[in-house]
Residue frames as a rotation matrix with the C-alpha (Angstrom) as fourth column:
UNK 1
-0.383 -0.626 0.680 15.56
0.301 0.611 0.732 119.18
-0.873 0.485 -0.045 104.19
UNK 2
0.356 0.728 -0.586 15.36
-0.442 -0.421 -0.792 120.23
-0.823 0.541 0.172 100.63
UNK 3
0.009 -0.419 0.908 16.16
0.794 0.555 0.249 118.32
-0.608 0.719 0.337 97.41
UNK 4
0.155 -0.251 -0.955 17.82
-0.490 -0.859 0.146 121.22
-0.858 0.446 -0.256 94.64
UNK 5
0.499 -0.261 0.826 17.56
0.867 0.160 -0.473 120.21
-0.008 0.952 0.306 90.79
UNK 6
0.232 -0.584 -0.778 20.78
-0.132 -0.811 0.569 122.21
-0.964 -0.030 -0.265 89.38
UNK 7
0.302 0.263 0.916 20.73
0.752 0.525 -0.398 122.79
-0.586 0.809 -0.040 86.07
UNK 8
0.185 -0.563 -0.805 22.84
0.039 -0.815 0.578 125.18
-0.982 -0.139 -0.129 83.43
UNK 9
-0.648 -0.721 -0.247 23.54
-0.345 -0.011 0.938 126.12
-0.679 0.693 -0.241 80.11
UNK 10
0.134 0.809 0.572 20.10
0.384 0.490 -0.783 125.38
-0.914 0.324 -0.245 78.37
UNK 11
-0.712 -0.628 -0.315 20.64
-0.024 -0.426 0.904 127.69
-0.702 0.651 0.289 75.88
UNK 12
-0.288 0.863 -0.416 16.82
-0.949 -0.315 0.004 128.28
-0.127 0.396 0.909 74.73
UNK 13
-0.600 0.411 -0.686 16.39
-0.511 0.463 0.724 124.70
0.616 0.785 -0.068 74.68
UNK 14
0.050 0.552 0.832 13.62
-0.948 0.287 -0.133 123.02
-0.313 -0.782 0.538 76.23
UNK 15
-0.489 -0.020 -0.872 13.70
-0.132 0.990 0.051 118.89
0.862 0.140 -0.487 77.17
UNK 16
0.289 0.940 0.180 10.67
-0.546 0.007 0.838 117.70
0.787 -0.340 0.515 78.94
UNK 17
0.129 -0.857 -0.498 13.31
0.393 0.506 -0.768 115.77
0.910 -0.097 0.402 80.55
UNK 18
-0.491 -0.395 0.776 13.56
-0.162 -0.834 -0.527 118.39
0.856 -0.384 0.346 83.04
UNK 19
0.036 0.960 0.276 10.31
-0.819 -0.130 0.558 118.40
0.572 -0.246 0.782 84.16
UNK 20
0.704 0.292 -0.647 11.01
-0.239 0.956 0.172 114.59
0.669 0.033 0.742 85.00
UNK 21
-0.102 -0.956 -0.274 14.26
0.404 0.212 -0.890 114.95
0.909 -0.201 0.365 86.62
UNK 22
-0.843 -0.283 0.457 12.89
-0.040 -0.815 -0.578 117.39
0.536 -0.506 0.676 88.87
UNK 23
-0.166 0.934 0.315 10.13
-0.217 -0.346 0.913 116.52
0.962 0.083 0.260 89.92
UNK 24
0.376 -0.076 -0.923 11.18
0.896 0.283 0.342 115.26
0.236 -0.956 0.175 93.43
UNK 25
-0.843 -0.538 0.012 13.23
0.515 -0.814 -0.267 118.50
0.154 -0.219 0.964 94.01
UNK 26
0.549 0.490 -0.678 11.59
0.656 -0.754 -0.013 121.71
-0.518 -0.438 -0.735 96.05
UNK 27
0.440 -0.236 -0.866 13.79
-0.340 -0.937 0.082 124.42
-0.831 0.258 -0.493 94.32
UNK 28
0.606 -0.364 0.707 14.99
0.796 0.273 -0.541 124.05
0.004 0.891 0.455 90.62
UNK 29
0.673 -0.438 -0.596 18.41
-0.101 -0.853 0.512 126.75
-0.733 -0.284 -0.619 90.69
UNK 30
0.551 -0.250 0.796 20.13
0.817 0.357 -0.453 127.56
-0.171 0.900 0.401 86.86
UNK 31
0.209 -0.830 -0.517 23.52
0.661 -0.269 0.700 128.64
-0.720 -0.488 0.493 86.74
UNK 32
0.233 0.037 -0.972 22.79
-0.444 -0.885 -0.141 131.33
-0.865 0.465 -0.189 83.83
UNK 33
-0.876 -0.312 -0.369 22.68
-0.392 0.011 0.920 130.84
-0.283 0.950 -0.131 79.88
UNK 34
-0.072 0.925 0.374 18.92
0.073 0.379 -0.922 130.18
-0.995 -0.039 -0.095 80.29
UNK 35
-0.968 -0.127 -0.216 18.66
-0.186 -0.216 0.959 132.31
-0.168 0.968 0.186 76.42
UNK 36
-0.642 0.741 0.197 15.16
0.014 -0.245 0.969 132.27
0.767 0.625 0.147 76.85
UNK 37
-0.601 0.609 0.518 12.45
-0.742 -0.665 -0.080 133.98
0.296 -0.432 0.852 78.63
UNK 38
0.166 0.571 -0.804 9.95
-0.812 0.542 0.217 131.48
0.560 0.616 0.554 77.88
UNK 39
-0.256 -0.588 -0.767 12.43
-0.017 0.797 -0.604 128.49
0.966 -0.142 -0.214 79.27
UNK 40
-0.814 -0.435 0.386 12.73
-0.143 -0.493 -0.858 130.55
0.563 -0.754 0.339 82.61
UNK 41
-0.304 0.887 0.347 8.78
-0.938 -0.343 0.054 130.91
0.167 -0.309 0.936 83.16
UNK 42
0.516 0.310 -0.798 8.38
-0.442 0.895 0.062 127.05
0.734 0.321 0.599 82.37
UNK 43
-0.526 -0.322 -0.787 11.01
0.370 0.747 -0.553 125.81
0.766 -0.582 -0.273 84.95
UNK 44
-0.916 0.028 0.401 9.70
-0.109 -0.977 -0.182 128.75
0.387 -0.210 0.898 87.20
UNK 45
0.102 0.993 -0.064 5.78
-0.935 0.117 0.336 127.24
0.341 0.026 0.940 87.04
UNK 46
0.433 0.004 -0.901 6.94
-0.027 1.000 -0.008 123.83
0.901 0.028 0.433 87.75
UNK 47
0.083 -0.637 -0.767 9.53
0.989 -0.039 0.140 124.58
-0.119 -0.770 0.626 91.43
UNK 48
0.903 -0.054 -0.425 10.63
0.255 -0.729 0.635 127.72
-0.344 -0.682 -0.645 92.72
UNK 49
0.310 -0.921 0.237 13.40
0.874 0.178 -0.453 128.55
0.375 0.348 0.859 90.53
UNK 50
0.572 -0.660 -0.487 16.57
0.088 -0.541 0.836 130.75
-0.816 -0.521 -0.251 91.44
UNK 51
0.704 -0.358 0.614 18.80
0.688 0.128 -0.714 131.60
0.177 0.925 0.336 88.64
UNK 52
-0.085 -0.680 -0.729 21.72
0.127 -0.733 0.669 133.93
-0.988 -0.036 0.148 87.73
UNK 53
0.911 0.123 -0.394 21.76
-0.383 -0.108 -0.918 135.59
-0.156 0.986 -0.051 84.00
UNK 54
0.190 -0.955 0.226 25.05
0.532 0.294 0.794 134.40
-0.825 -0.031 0.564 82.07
UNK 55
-0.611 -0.762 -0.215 27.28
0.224 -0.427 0.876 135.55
-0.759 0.487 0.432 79.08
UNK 56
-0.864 0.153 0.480 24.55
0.487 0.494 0.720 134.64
-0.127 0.856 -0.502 76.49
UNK 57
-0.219 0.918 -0.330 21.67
0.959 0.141 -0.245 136.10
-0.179 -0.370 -0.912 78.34
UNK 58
-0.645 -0.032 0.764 20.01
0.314 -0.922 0.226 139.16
0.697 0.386 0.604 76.53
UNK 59
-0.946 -0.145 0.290 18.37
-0.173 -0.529 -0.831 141.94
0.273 -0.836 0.476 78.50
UNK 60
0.415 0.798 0.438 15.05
-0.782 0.067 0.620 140.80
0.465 -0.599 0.652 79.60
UNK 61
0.515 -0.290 -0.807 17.05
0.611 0.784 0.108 137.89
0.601 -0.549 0.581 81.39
UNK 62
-0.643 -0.596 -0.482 19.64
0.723 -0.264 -0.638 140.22
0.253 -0.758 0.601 82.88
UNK 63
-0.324 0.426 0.845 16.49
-0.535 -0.819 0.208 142.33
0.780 -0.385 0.493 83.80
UNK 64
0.538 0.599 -0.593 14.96
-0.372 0.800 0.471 139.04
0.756 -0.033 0.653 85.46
UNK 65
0.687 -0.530 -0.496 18.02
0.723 0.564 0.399 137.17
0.068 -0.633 0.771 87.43
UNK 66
0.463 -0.883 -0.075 21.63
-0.748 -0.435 0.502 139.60
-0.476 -0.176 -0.862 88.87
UNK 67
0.591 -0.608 -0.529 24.53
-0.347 0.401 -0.848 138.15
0.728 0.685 0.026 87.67
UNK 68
-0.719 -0.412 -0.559 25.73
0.159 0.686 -0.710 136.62
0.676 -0.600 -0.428 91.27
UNK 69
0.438 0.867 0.239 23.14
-0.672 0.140 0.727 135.32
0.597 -0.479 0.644 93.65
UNK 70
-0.691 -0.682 -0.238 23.90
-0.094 0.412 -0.906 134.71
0.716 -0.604 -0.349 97.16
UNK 71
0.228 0.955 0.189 21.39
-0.761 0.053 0.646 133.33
0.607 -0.291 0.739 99.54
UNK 72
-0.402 -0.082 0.912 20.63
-0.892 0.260 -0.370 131.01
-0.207 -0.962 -0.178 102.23
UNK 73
0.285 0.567 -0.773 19.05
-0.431 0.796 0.425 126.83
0.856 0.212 0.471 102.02
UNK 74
0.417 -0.104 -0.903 18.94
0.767 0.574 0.287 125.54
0.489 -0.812 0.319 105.27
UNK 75
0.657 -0.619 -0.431 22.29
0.232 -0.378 0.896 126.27
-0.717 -0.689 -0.104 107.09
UNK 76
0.121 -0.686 0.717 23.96
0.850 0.445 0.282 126.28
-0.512 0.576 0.637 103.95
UNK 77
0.291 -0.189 -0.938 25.48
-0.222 -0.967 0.126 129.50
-0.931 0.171 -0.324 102.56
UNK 78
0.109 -0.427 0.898 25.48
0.921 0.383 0.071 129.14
-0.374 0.819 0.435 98.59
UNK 79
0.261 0.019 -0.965 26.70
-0.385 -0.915 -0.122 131.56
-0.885 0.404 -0.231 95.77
UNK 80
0.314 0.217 0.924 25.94
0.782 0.493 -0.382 131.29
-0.538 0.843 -0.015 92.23
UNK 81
0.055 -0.262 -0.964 27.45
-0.536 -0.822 0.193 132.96
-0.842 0.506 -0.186 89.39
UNK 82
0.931 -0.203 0.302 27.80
0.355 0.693 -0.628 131.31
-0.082 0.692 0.717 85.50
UNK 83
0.714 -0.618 -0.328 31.11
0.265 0.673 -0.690 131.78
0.648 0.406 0.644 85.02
UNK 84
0.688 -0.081 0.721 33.18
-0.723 -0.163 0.672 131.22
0.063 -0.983 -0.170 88.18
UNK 85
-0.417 -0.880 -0.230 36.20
-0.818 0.473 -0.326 128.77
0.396 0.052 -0.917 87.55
UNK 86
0.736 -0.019 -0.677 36.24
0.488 0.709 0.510 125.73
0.470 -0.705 0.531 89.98
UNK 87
0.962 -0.273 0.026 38.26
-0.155 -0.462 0.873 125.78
-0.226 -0.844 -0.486 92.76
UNK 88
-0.168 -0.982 -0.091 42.22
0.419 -0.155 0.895 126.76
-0.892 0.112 0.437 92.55
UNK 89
-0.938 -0.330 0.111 41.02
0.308 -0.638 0.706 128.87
-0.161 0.696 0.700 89.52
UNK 90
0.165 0.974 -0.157 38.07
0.830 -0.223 -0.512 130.69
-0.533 -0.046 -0.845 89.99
UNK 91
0.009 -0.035 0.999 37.61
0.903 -0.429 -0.023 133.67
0.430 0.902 0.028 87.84
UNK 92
-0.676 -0.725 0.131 38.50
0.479 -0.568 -0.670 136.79
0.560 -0.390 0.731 88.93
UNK 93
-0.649 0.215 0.730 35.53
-0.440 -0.888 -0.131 138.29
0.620 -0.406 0.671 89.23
UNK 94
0.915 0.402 0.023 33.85
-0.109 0.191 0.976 135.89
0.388 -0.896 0.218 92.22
UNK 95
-0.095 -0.744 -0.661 37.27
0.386 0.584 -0.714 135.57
0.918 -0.323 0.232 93.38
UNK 96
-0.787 -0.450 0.421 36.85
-0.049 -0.636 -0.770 138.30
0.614 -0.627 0.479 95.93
UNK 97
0.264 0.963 -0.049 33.20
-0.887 0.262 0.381 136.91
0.379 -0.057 0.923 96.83
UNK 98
0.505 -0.127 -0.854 34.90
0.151 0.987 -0.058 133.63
0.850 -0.099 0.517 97.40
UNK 99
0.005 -0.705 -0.709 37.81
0.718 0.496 -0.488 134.11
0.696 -0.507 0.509 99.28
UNK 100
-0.584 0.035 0.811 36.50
-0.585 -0.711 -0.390 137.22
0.563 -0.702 0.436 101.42
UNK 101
-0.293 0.404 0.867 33.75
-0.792 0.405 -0.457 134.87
-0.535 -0.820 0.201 102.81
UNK 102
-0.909 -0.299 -0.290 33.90
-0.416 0.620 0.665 131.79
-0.019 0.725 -0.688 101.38
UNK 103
-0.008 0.955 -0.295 30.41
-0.976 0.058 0.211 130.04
0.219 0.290 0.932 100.81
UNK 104
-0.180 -0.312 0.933 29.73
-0.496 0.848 0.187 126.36
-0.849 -0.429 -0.307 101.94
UNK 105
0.012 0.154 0.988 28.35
0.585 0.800 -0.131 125.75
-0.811 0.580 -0.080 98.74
UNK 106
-0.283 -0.439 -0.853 29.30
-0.142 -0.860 0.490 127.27
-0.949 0.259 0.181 95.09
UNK 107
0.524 0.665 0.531 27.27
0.411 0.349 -0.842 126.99
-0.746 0.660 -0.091 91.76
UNK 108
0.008 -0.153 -0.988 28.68
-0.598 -0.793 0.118 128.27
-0.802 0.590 -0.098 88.24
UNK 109
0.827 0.472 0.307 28.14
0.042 0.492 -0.870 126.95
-0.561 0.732 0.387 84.88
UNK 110
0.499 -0.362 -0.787 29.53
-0.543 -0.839 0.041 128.49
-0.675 0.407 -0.616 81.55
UNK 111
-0.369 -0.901 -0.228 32.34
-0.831 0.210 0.515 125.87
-0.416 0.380 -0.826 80.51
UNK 112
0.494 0.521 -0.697 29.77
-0.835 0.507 -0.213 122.92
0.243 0.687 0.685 79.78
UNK 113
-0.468 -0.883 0.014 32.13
-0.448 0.224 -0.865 120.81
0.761 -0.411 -0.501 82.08
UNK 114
0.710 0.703 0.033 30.32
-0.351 0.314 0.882 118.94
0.610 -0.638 0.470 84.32
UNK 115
-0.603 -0.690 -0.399 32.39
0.161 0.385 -0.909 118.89
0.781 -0.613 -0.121 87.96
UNK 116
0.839 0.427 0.339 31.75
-0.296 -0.165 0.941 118.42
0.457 -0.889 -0.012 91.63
UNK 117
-0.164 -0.952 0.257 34.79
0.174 -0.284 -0.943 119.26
0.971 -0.110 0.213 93.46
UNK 118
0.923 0.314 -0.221 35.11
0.376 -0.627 0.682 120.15
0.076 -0.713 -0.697 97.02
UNK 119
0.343 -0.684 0.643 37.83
-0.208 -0.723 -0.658 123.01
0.916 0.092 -0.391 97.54
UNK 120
0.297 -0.530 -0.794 39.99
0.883 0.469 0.017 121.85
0.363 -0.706 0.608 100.84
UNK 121
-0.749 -0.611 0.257 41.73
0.470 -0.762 -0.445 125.13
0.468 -0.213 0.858 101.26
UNK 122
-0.768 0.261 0.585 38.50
-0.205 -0.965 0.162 126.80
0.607 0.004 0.794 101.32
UNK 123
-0.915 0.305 0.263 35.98
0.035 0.710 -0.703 124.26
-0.401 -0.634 -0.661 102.69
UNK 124
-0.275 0.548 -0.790 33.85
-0.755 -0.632 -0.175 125.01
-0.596 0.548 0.587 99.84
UNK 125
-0.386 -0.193 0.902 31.96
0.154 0.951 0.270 122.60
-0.910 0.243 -0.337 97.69
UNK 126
-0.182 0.602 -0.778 31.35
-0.659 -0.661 -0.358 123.31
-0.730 0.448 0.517 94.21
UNK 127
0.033 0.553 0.833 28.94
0.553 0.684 -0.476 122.02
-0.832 0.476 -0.283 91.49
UNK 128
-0.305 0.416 -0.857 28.80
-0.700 -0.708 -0.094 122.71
-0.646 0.571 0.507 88.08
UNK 129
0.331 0.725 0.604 25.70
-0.276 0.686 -0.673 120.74
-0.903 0.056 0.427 86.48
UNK 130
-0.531 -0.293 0.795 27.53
0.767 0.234 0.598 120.74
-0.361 0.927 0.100 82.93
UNK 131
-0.749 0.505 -0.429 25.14
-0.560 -0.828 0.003 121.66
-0.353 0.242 0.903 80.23
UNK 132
-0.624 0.585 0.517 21.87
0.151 0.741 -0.655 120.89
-0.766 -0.331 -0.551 79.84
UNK 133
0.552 0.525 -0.648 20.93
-0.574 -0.325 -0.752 122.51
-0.605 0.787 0.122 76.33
UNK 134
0.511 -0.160 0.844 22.01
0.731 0.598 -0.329 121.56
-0.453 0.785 0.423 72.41
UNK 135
0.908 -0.418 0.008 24.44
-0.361 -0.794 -0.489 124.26
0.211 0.441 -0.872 72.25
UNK 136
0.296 -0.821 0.488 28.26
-0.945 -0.176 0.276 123.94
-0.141 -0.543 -0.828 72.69
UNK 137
0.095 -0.601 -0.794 30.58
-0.777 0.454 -0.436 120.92
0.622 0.658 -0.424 72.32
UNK 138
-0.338 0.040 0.940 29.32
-0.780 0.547 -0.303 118.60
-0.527 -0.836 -0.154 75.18
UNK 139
-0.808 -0.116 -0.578 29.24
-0.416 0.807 0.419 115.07
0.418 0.578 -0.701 74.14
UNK 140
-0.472 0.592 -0.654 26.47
0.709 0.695 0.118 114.73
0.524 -0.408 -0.748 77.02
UNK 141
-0.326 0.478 0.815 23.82
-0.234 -0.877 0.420 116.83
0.916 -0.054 0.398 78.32
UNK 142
-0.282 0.108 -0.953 23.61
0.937 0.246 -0.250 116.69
0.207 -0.963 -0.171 82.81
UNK 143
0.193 0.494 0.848 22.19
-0.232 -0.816 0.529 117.87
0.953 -0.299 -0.043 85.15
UNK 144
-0.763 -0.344 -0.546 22.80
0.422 0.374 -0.826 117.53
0.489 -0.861 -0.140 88.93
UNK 145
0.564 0.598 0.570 20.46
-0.379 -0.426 0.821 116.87
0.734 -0.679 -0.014 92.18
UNK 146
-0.451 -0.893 -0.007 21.33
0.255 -0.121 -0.959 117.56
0.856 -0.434 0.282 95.82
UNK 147
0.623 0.781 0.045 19.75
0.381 -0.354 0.854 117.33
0.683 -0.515 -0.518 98.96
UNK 148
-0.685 -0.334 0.647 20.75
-0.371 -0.605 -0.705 120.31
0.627 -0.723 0.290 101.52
UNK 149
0.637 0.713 -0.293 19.30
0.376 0.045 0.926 118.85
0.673 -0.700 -0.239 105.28
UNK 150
0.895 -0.089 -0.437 20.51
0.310 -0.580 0.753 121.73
-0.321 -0.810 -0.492 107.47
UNK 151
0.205 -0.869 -0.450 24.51
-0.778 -0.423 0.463 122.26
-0.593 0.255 -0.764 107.07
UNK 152
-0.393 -0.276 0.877 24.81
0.137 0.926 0.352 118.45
-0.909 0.258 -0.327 105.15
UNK 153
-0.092 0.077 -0.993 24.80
-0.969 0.225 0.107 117.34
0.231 0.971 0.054 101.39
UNK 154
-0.386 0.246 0.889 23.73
0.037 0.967 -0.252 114.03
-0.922 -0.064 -0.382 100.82
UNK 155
0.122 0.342 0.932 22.51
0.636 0.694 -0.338 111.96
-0.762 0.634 -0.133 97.80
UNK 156
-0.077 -0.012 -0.997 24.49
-0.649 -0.758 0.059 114.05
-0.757 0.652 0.051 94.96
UNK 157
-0.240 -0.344 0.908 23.58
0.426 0.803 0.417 112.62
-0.872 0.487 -0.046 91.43
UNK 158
-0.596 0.028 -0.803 24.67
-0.729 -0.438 0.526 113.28
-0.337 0.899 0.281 88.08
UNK 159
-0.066 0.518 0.853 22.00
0.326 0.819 -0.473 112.65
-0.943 0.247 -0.223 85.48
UNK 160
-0.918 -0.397 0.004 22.42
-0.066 0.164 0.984 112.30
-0.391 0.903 -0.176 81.77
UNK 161
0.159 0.974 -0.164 19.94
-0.204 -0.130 -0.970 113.46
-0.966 0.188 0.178 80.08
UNK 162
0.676 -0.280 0.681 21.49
0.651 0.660 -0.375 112.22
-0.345 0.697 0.629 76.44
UNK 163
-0.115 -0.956 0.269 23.68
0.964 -0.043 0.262 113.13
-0.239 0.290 0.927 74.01
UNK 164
0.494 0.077 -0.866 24.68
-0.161 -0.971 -0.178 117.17
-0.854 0.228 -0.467 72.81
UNK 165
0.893 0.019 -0.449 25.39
-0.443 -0.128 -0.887 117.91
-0.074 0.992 -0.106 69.29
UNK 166
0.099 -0.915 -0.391 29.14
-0.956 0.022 -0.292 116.49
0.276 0.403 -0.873 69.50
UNK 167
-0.198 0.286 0.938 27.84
-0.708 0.620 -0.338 113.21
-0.678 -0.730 0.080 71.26
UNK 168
-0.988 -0.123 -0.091 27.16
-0.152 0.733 0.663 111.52
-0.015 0.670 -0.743 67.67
């Protein structure tokens, strides 16, 4: 059994917040727009982090994380990418990743959208944690945790870490 802090879209900013949110969780895994070295090494020292680089991310991130990361937890076949649609409109380019072998479990960031969705068609559940920096027109800054025990999800919760710059 492992508990997964999912987190996205920091955009260079650090909230100690993290640290706190995570601190039950074994793996800390950030769906790409980290925007800072620095950020990376800090979650990194604190859990086992996984990551993907995103749109924002300059090259010592995209030297650091690939731009899609596919991997095993448990029984549980995930693939991360930051920007990756939701399901019935993924983005082109994981489409063929998706729907050649679909994944049981699908990370992507990017939009600042905080969903958890599961895809029927595909049997696919995807998460995207929102965002969790002071960039970008979220009114609220989340994060999402998730324990994986073998092939099973259990105890997803969204936490609000306060408000983002359009939040007032």
């Amino acid at each position: 059994m492992k508990k997964i802090g999912i987190i996205s879209d920091t955009h260079s900013y650090w909230d100690d917040k993290y640290l706190h949110y995570f601190e039950p969780c074994d793996e800390i895994w950030h769906a790409g727009d980290i925007c800072s070295v620095e950020l990376a090494e800090r979650l990194a020292a604190f859990r086992p982090l996984r990551a993907v680089c995103g749109n924002c991310d300059g090259g010592d991130l995209r030297r650091m994380f690939p731009e899609i990361l596919r991997w095993k937890c448990e029984d549980v076949d995930v693939l991360m990418k930051h920007i990756g649609g939701y399901p019935g409109r993924y983005d082109a380019s994981i489409r063929p990743h998706i729907y050649a072998s679909p994944p049981k479990l699908f990370i992507s960031g990017h939009s600042h959208i905080l969903k958890v969705q599961y895809d029927k068609s595909l049997g696919v559940l995807h998460i995207n944690p929102g965002a969790a920096g002071m960039q970008g027109w979220q009114k609220e800054r989340t994060l999402v945790r998730l324990t994986i025990d073998g092939d099973r999800f259990s105890d997803c919760e969204v936490i609000t870490l306060g408000k983002g710059l359009m939040g007032g």
